[in-house]
C-alpha positions, 0 to 999 in steps of 0.5 A: 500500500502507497503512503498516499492510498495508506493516507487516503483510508485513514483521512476517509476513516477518521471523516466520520464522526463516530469513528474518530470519537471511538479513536478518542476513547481508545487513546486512553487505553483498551476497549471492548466493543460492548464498552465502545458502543456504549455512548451510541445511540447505534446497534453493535453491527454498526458499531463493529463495521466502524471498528472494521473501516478503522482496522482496515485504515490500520488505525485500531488492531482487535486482539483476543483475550479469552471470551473478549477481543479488545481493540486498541489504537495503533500508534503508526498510524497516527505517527503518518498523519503526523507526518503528512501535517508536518510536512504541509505545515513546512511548506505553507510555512515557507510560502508564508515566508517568501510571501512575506519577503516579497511584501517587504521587498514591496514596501515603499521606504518612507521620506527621510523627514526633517528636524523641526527646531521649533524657532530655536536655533542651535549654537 
């Protein structure tokens, strides 16, 4: 899988609003999917088809544990999103820069102004 077609399914994962509040809760550790669904007003197939677009998205991994299959968040996937942030933030950063340069190049330097001495004349 491509980075961008890796990104493409994580952006397109987290564009929903359930999911990202379900990537919310497992940041704070382990759940099961009963304790996931629990603040949604949602049945658990529908809960267990977000779990799998955020698995798909290699954004969460379900493990076994006896009667229980715990899903947690995986940290490589955020770590590309972090990635890809930094990386447009670099670059609008530096068009902000040359922006700015080019604004100051612009810039019209003020007219030396004169000395007023006020009726005084100086010895």
């Amino acid at each position: 899988m491509t980075s961008s077609t890796k990104l493409d399914d994580i952006f397109g994962a987290l564009a929903d609003p359930t999911r990202r509040a379900i990537v919310a809760r497992l940041a704070s550790g382990e759940a099961t999917v009963l304790e996931l669904a629990a603040p949604f007003d949602i049945s658990l197939p529908a809960i267990s088809r977000h779990l799998k677009v955020l698995e798909n998205a290699g954004l969460i991994s379900r493990g076994r544990d006896a009667q229980k299959r715990p899903c947690r968040l995986e940290a490589d996937a955020l770590d590309e999103i972090n990635r890809w942030t930094q990386h447009t933030k670099l670059a609008w950063e530096q068009r902000f820069d040359e922006l700015d340069a080019y604004l100051k190049k612009r810039q019209p330097t003020p007219p030396k102004r004169e000395k007023k001495s006020h009726g005084r004349q100086k010895p």
